[in-house]
N, C-alpha and C positions, 0 to 999 in steps of 0.2 A: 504494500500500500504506500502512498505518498503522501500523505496528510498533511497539510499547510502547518505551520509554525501555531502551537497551540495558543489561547491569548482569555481571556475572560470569557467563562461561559454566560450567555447572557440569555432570559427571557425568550422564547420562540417567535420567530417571526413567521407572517401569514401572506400568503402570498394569492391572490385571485387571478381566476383567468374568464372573459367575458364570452369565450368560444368553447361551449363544452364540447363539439363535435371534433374539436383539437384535441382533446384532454388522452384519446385513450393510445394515440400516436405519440403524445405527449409522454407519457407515461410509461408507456410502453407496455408489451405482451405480459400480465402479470406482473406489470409494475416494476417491470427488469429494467427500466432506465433511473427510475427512482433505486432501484437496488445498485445501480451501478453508482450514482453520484454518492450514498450512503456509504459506499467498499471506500471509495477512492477519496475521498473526503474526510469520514470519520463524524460524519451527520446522521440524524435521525430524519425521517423525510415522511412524511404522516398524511398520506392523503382525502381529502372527505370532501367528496363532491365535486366542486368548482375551485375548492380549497384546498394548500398545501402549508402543514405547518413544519417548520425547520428550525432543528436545533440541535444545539453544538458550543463549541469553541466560536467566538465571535469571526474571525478571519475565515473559518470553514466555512459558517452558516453565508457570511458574504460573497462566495464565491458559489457555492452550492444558486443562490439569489439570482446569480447572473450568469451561471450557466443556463438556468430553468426558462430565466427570460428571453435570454441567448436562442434557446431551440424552441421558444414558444415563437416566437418574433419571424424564424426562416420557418412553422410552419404555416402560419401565417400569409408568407409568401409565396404558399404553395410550394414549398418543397419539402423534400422525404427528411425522415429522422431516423437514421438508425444508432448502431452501437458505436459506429465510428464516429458519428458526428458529435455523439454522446462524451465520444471522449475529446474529441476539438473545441466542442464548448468548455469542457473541464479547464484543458489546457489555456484555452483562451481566458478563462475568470481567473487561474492561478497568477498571470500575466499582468493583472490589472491591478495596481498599487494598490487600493485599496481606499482612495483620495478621492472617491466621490467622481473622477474624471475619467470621460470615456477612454477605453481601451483603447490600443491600433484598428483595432475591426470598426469600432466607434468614428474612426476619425477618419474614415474612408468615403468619399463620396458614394451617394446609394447607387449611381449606374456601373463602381467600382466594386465596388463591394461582393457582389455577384456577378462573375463573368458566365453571360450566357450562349455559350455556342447551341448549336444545329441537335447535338444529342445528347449534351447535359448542363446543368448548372454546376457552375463550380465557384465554392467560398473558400473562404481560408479556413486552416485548420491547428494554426498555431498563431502566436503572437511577430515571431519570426516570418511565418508568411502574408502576414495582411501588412507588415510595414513590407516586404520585399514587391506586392501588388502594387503598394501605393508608390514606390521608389519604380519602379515598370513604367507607371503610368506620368511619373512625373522628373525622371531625369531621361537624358539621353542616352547615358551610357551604362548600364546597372552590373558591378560582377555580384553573383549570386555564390558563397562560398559554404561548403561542408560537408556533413557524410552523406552518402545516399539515402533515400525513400523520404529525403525534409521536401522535398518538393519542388527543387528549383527549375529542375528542364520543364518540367509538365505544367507549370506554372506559367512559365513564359513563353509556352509554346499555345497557353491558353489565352494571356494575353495578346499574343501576337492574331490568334485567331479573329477574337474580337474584332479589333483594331481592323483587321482585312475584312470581315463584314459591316462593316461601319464607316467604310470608305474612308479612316484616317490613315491607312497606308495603301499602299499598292500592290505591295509583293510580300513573303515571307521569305525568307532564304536562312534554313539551318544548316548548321555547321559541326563538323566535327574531323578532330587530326583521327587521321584512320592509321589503324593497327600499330599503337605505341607510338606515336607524332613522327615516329619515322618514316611512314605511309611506304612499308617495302612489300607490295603489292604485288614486285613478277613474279614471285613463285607460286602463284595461287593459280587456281585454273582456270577458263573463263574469260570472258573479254573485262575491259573495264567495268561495268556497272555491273557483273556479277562478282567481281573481286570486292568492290567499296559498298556493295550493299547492306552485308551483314554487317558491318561497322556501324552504317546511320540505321539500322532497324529501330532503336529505341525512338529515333526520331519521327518515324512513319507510324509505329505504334502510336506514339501520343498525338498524330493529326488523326488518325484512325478513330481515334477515343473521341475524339470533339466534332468531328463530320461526316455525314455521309461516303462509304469507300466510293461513289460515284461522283462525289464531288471532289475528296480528294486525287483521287487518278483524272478529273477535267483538268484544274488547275496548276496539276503536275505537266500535265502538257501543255496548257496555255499559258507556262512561265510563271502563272500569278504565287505557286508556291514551287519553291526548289531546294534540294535537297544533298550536299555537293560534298565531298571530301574538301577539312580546309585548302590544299593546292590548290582548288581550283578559285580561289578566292584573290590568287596575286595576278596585281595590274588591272583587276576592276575599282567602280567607282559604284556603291550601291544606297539610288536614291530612292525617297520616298517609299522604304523597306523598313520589316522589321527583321531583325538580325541576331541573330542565335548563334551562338557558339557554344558549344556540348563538351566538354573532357578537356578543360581547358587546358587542365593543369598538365597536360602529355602535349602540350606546345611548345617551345622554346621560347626566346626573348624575341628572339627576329621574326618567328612566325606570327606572335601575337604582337607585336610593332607591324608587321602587314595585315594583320588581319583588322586589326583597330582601326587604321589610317584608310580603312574602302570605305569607313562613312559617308554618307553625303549628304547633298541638302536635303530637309526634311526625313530624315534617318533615325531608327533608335536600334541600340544595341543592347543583349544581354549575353553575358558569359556568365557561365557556370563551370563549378569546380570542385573536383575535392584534395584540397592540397596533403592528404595523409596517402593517397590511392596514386602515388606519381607511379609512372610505367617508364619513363626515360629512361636511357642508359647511365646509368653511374658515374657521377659527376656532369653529369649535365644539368644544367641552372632552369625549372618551370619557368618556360615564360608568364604563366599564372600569378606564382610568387613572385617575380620580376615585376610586372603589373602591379599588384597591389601594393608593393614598394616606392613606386616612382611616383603612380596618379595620387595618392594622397592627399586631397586639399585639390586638385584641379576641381575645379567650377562647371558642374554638370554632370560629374561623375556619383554616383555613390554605389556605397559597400552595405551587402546587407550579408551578415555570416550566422550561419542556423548552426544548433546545436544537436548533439543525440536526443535531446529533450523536444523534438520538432518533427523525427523522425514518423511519419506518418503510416508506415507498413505493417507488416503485422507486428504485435507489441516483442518479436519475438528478437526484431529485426533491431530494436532500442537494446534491447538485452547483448545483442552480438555485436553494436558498435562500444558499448559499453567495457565489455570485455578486452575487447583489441585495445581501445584507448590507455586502459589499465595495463594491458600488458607492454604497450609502448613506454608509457610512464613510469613502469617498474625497470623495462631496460634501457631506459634514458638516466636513471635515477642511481643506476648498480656502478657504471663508470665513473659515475662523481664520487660516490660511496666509496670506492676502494681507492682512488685519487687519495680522500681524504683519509682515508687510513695508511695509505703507505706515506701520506705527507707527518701525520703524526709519527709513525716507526722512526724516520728519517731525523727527525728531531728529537726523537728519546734517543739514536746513537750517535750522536752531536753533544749530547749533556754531561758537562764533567762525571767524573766517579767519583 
C-alpha cells in the first residue's frame, strides 16, 4: 500500500453526487472502486445512496475527495471508469499539494485536457503527464524524459494526432535512430522499408491506437503522416509539422544537432527518452544527454522528466523499474564504498606507531 503521510484524523466528510445514474460506474462492480481508493489510501469510504462518507487521516480523506470528484467529473463527460483510471485519479490527488489549488490536470485548458482522437479519448494519468500535455501544447520544442510505460511516445503521438485533425498542423513525421542509432541495417534481409520497419512498429502501433487502420495507411500515403528512420531526417526542413522523435537517447550529439535544427516555421517538436536504456556503443556520448545539457534555459524549450511513480502499465511494470533502479544505485554506490575504505586503510598505514 502507499498511504499518504498520516496527519490528524479529523471528522468524516460527505460528499454528494446530483447524477445517480453515474453512481454505480462511479463506484464500481461491488463497490470495487471505493475498495480500491480505501487499499490504496488507508480510508474508510461509506456509501449511502447519493452519498459518500470518508474518513481517515486528514491528507488521505483529501485526496481520497479529489480522486472521487476527479472520476465523477470525466464520467460526467461521458467517458468510461475503470481500475486504471481509478488508479490515475489516485495518482493525480497524491500530486496535489494539498493548498486548496488546482492540480496540473486542473490547470489544463478543457479542449486540452482531453485529447480526442477518431477511437479514443485520452486524459492524463499522472501528475507528470498532464504538465508534459500542457508543455506539448505550449512550447515548441518538449524532451519528454524517463523509464518506459510513463507515457511519453503515446502521449505525443496523441497530441500530434489532435493537432492534425484540427488543422493546427499539416503533417506528422515520427522518428526514430533505428537499431542502436547506428542504423547498420545491411545485414538484414529485405529491401529498405522491410529492414526499418520493425524499428518504428511502436510508432505505427500508437497511430493505430488513435485512428482508423484506413485512415492511417491514407495518410501514410498522402504524406500527411510519415514514418522514417532518423537518416532520413538530414538536409530536410520540416514545416508546419508535428515532430516526434522516439529512443532518443541511442542518438549521438550530431544526430540530435540535425535532427533539432529540421524545424521550421510553424513546427513543434517532441523527443522522448530514457537516459538509463542507452544502447550506444561504449563511450559514446547520448546525444539525448548532450541535449538536455546545453538547451537548459533556451527560450521555448522545456523538460518534462517522469518518474517510476508515472509509470502507467501494469503495476507490475512500476515494480521492475523499481528494482533495476535499486540495483543500479547499489552498484553505483559499492565503488564509492570500497574507495572509501581502502582511502581509510591507506591512512591507518601512514599513522605513527
Amino acid at each position: 500500500m502507499s498511504y499518504l503521510p498520516a496527519t490528524t484524523v479529523e471528522p468524516p466528510i460527505h460528499l454528494e453526487f446530483d447524477d445517480n445514474r453515474l453512481l454505480p460506474m462511479l463506484f464500481g462492480e461491488h463497490d470495487q472502486h471505493l475498495a480500491r481508493i480505501e487499499q490504496e489510501l488507508g480510508v474508510s469510504v461509506v456509501s449511502r445512496g447519493n452519498q459518500v462518507a470518508i474518513s481517515g487521516p486528514a491528507a488521505s480523506v483529501d485526496a481520497a475527495r479529489a480522486a472521487l470528484n476527479a472520476l465523477y467529473q470525466r464520467l460526467k463527460r461521458g467517458l468510461d471508469v475503470d481500475r486504471t483510471e481509478v488508479d490515475a485519479a489516485l495518482r493525480m490527488a497524491r500530486a496535489d499539494d494539498g493548498n486548496g489549488e488546482p492540480g496540473l490536470f486542473g490547470q489544463l485548458n478543457p479542449e486540452d485536457a482531453a485529447l480526442r482522437t477518431q477511437r479514443r479519448h485520452i486524459t492524463p494519468r499522472s501528475a507528470a503527464q498532464a504538465a508534459y500535455m500542457r508543455a506539448l501544447h505550449d512550447h515548441d520544442l518538449v524532451f519528454g524524459l524517463g523509464p518506459a510505460g510513463t507515457g511519453k511516445t503515446y502521449l505525443a503521438v496523441a497530441v500530434a494526432v489532435t493537432m492534425l485533425m484540427k488543422g493546427k498542423a499539416d503533417r506528422i513525421v515520427l522518428s526514430r535512430p533505428a537499431v542502436e542509432a547506428g542504423e547498420r541495417l545491411g545485414f538484414l534481409p529485405g529491401d529498405l522499408r522491410e529492414k526499418v520497419d520493425p524499428y518504428l512498429r511502436p510508432l505505427y502501433d500508437a497511430l493505430y491506437d488513435m485512428m482508423p487502420a484506413e485512415q492511417v495507411m491514407k495518410r501514410l500515403s498522402t504524406g500527411e503522416i510519415e514514418v522514417a528512420p532518423l537518416a532520413f531526417m538530414r538536409g530536410r526542413t520540416l514545416t508546419n509539422a508535428f515532430v516526434i522523435l522516439d529512443e532518443a537517447q541511442n542518438t549521438t550529439p550530431i544526430q540530435m544537432k540535425m535532427f533539432l535544427t529540421r524545424l521550421g516555421e510553424n513546427s513543434r517538436m517532441a523527443v522522448t527518452g530514457d537516459l538509463s536504456q542507452i544502447d550506444l556503443p561504449s563511450g559514446t556520448r547520448s546525444g539525448l544527454h548532450d541535449a538536455v545539457e546545453t538547451l537548459q534555459g533556451v527560450t521555448g524549450v522545456d523538460f518534462v522528466r517522469f518518474t517510476d511513480a508515472d509509470v502507467v502499465r501494469h503495476p507490475l511494470v512500476t515494480r521492475i523499474v523499481r528494482a533495476y533502479d535499486a540495483r543500479d544505485r547499489g552498484e553505483k554506490a559499492a565503488p564509492a564504498a570500497r574507495q572509501r575504505a581502502d582511502g581509510g586503510a591507506d591512512r591507518g598505514d601512514r599513522q605513527p606507531s
